[in-house]
C-alpha positions in Angstrom: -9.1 10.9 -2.9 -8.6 14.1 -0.4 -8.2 13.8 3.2 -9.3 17.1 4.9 -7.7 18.3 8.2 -4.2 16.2 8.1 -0.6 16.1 9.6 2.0 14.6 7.1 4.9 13.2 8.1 7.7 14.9 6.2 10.4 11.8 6.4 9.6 8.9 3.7 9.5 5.5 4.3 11.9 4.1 1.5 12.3 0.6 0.7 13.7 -1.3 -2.0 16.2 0.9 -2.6 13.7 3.7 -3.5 11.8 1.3 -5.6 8.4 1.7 -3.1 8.5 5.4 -1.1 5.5 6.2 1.2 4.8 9.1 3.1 2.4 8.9 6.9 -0.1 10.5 7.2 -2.5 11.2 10.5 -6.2 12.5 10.3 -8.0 14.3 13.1 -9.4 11.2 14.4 -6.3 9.7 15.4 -6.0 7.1 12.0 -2.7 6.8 10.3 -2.6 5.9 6.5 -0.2 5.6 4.1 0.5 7.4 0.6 2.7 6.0 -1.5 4.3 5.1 -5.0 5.7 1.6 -5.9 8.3 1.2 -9.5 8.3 -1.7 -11.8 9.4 -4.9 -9.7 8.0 -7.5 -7.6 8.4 -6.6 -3.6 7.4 -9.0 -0.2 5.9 -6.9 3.0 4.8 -8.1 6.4 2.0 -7.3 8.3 1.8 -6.0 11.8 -2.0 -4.7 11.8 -4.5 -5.5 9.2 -4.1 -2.9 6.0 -6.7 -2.5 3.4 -4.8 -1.1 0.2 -6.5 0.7 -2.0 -5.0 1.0 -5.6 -5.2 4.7 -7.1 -3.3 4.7 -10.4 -1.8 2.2 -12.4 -2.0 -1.2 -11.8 -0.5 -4.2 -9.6 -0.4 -7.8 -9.1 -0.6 -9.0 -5.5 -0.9 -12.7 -3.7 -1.5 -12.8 -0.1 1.2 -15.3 2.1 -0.4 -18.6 1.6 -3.3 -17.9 -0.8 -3.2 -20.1 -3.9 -4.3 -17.0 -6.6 -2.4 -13.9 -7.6 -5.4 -10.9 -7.6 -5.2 -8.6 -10.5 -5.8 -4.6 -9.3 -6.4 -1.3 -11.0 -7.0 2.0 -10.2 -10.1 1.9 -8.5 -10.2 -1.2 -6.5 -8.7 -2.7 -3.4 -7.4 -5.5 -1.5 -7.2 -6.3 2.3 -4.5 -8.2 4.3 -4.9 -9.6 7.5 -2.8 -9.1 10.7 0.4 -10.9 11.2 0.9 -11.9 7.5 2.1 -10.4 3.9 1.8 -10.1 0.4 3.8 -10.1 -2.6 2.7 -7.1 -4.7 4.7 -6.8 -8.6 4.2 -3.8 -10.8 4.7 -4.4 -14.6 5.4 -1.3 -15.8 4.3 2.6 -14.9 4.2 3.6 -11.3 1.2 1.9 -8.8 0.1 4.6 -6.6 -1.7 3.2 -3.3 -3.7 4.5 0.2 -2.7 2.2 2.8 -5.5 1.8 6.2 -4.1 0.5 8.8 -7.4 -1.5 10.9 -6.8 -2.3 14.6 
């Protein structure tokens, strides 16, 4: 995945004690997205927006607050959470690299 005719901010996002690290970045149109990396472990986020995540190496589990199934995801596939909510996400093993989109 490329993204042509970016700023990047320079300054990680760490959490977890360096166990998930993203980096911003901003495209010309004015959309932020994140890149990031996320180590072996099991890890809760909150949602302000909407994020579609989009898995680009390695593999995940994730289960959205209050759904009843935990969604198996591989490089090459996604999931979406909605506004105002979270997700549990657990890597296995390897590193799970991810795109975040922020909608709204």
């Amino acid at each position: 995945m490329r993204f042509p005719n970016v700023t990047a901010d320079a300054k990680a996002n760490v959490y977890f004690g360096g166990k998930v690290v993203s980096h911003a970045i901003h495209l010309a149109t004015g959309e932020r997205k994140t890149l990031g990396l996320i180590f072996p472990g099991s890890y809760h986020f909150g949602t302000d927006k909407a994020e579609v995540m989009e898995i680009t190496d390695g593999a995940c589990r994730v289960r959205l607050d209050g759904a009843p199934e935990t969604l198996e995801r591989a490089a090459g596939t996604r999931f979406e959470v909605p506004a105002k909510s979270g997700f549990t996400i657990e890597v296995a093993d390897g590193i799970c690299q991810y795109v975040c989109s922020f909608v709204g």
